[in-house]
C-alpha positions, 0 to 999 in steps of 0.5 A, a space after each residue: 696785429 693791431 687788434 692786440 696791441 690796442 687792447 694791451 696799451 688800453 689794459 696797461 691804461 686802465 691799470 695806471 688809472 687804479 693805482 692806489 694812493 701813496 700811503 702816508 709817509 712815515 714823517 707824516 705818520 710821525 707828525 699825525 701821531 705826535 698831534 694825537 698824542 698832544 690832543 690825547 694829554 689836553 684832553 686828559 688835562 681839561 677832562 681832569 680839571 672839569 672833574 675837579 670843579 664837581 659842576 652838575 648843574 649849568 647851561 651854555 649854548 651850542 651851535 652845531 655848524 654842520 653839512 645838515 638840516 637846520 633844526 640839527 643846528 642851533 644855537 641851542 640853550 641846553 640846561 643840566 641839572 645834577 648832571 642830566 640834560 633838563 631841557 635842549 631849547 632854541 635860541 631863537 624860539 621862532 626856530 625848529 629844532 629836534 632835540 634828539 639831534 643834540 644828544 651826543 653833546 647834551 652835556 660837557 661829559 658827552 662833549 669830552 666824549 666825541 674828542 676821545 672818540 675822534 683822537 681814537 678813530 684816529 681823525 685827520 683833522 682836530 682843532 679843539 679849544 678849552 675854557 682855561 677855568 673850567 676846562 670844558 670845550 669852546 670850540 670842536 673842530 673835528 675832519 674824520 676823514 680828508 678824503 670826505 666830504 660833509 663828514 666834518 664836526 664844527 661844535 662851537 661851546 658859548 655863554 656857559 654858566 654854572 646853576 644853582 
């Protein structure tokens, strides 16, 4: 008689274990979608603003502060000349880095392109700054997913100046 009641109490306790998570509640589905709308309007401002300077030629530094190997860090001086990507190179020339690991953020374009792609994907967590004069990003802060770790995206966009 024992034997049964042991192995319904030990099923009921292992079914309490796997409930599922809570799904979000609609004030924070409301507030999450009001963020990605809010992102969705200063992208489309700064985006517009950037397009309207017509810059094809300009350089800025950038650091990727990532969960990931060193030469996919930076700081890197990354250079655009009519509008393709004309060199990626170390600040620190005595530091190893791989250029292919830059590609997505080789210009201000791609830059804007990784915001878009996290306010679509619906990312749970995005911070971004702009440069009021230019309008590209100074900052990208992106968590994808708050319930992963090492997913995260921390861009930060320095020392931009415009080439002849």
């Amino acid at each position: 008689m024992r034997l049964p009641i042991t192995i319904g109490l030990g099923f009921i306790l292992s079914l309490s274990m796997n409930i599922p998570a809570m799904s979000e509640s609609r004030v924070q589905i409301e507030q999450l979608s009001a963020r990605h709308n809010l992102n969705s309007r200063k992208l489309n401002f700064n985006r517009i603003l950037w397009n309207k300077k017509n810059i094809s030629s300009y350089r800025y530094t950038l650091s990727n502060s990532c969960f990931c190997i060193p030469e996919a860090r930076g700081p890197v001086v990354i250079e655009v000349r009519n509008g393709k990507t004309t060199s990626i190179t170390p600040v620190n020339p005595e530091q190893a880095i791989n250029p292919e690991f830059f590609q997505k953020y080789n210009t201000i374009p791609k830059l804007f392109n990784v915001i878009q792609y996290a306010i679509q994907s619906q990312a749970f967590s995005l911070d971004i700054s702009y440069n009021h004069k230019f309008g590209y990003p100074t900052r990208i802060n992106i968590d994808y997913n708050s319930q992963i770790a090492d997913e995260e995206l921390f861009l930060t966009i320095e020392n931009f100046e415009v080439i002849p």
